[in-house]
N, C-alpha and C positions, 0 to 999 in steps of 0.2 A: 451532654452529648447523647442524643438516639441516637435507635439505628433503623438503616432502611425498611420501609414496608415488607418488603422480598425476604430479609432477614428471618423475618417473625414466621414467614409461610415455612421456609425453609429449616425452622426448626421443627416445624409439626410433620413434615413431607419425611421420614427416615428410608432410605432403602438399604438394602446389603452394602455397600461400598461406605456406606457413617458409621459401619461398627468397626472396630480397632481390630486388625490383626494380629495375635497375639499368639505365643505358645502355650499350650493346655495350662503348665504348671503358673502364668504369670495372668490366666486369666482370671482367677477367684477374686485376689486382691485389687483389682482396678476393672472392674465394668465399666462401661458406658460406650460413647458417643465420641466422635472426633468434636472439637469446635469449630464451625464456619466460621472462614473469615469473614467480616464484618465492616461492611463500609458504614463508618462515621459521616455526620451530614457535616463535619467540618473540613470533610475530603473536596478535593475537587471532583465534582460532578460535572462538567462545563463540557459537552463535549466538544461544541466550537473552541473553545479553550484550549481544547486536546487537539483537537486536527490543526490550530494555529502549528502547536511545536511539529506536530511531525511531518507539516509542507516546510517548516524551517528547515527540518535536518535533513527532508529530501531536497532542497535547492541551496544547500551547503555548499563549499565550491568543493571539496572534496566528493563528495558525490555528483556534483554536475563535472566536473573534469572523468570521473571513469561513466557516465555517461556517455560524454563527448567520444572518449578512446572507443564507445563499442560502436557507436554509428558509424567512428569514419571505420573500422576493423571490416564493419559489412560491406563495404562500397558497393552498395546497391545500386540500383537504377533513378535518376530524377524522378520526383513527385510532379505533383500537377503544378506546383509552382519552377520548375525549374532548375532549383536552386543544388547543386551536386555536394558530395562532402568536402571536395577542394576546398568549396567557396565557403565555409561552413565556420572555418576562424574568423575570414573576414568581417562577414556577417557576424558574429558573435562580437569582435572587439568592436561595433557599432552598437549592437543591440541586446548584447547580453545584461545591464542594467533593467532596461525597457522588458522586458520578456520575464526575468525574474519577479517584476514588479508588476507586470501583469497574473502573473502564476499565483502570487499573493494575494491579489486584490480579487480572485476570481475571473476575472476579465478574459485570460487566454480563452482562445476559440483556435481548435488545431482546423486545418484546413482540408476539406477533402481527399479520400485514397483517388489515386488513380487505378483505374479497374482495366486492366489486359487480360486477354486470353490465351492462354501455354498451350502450344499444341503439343496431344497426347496419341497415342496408342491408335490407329484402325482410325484416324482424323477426326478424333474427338477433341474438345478441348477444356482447358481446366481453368477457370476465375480466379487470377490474381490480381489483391492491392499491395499497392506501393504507394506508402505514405510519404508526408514530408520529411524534410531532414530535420528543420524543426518545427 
């Protein structure tokens, strides 16, 4: 087992934060250096490997259900598609398979914000988007 290239620099690179703090009386006896941890090339390295698990445990259904509770919580306004947070179980007990499995595979493409104007202050106005629901 090496260890990573970065390893090796990072042992020659010391700053103040690699020496040990200690009290006067415990410094005599133990000098040195903290040890860097150390990545093993028999670690995973894989970082697609890694992004696989954590799109996993963000389209959990535990996490896509307190997703769901915060959208309909906003009951915002319709996106460009139309679609309101009423509609939004419906639309899921059809397509929440298909959508997950799009999420997965890369494929989701979110759909345009809808762009309005908030009127402000002296009839100025201020750029809001309103995305979809999903």
């Amino acid at each position: 087992m090496g260890s990573t290239e970065s390893d090796k620099l990072n042992r020659s690179q010391l700053t103040l934060w690699d020496f040990r703090h200690e009290d006067t009386a415990e410094r005599e006896c133990s000098a040195g250096v903290w040890a860097s941890p150390r990545m093993e090339e028999t670690e995973t390295t894989n970082k697609a490997e890694q992004e696989g698990r954590l799109l996993e445990q963000i389209l959990s259904s535990e996490n896509m259900e307190r997703a769901i509770k915060r959208v309909k919580s906003n009951k915002g306004a319709k996106g460009v598609d139309g679609m309101t947070v009423d509609d939004l179980d419906r639309w899921l007990a059809e397509q929440e398979d298909a959508l997950r499995q799009s999420l997965l595979d890369g494929k989701y493409r979110p759909q345009p914000v809808r762009r309005v104007d908030i009127p402000k202050d002296k009839g100025k106005t201020r750029p809001l988007g309103i995305p979809t629901v999903v």
